[in-house]
Structure formats: structure tokens, C-alpha cells
C-alpha positions, 0 to 999 in steps of 0.5 A: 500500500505505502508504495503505491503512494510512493510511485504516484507522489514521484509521478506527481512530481515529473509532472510538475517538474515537465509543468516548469519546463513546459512554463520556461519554454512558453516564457522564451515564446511569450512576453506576458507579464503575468509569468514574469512575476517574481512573487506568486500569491496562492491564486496564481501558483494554483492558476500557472502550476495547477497546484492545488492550496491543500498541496501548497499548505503541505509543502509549506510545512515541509519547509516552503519559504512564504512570505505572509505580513500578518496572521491571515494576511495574503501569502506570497511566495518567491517563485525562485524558491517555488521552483527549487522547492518543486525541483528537489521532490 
């Protein structure tokens, strides 16, 4: 049972990694402004990375840095970190 887990997590995980490819190649074709944001809120990695808020809360606590002012104010994050993040699963 746990590896099946295992094999649909690292599954997952290229397909995001083939989502950040696909997003570099994109940017090279394009010159929206949208994908060229340093800082991402929830809406926009959910929207550009097809993340789910429930996986960003999870990998927030398994060590995303985020940026968040105030208690249930707006959370930022770095996309650089977002990527690093993701690429190291």
C-alpha cells in the first residue's frame, strides 16, 4: 500500500517538474507579464502550476519559504524558491 503512494507522489512530481519546463519554454515564446512575476500569491501558483492550496499548505510545512505580513494576511511566495522547492521532490 505505502508504495503505491510512493510511485504516484514521484509521478506527481515529473509532472510538475515537465509543468516548469513546459512554463520556461512558453516564457522564451511569450512576453506576458503575468509569468514574469517574481512573487506568486496562492491564486496564481494554483492558476500557472495547477497546484492545488491543500498541496501548497503541505509543502509549506515541509519547509516552503512564504512570505505572509500578518496572521491571515495574503501569502506570497518567491517563485525562485517555488521552483527549487518543486525541483528537489
Amino acid at each position: 500500500m505505502s508504495t503505491k503512494i510512493l510511485i504516484e507522489k514521484r509521478v506527481f512530481s515529473n509532472l510538475v517538474k515537465c509543468v516548469i519546463e513546459t512554463r520556461k519554454l512558453l516564457l522564451e515564446l511569450s512576453d506576458r507579464p503575468e509569468f514574469n512575476k517574481e512573487w506568486l500569491s496562492i491564486s496564481d501558483i494554483e492558476t500557472e502550476f495547477g497546484l492545488s492550496r491543500k498541496i501548497i499548505d503541505g509543502y509549506r510545512k515541509k519547509g516552503l519559504k512564504v512570505n505572509q505580513k500578518i496572521q491571515n494576511g495574503k501569502i506570497l511566495i518567491k517563485r525562485i524558491e517555488l521552483e527549487k522547492f518543486i525541483a528537489k521532490k
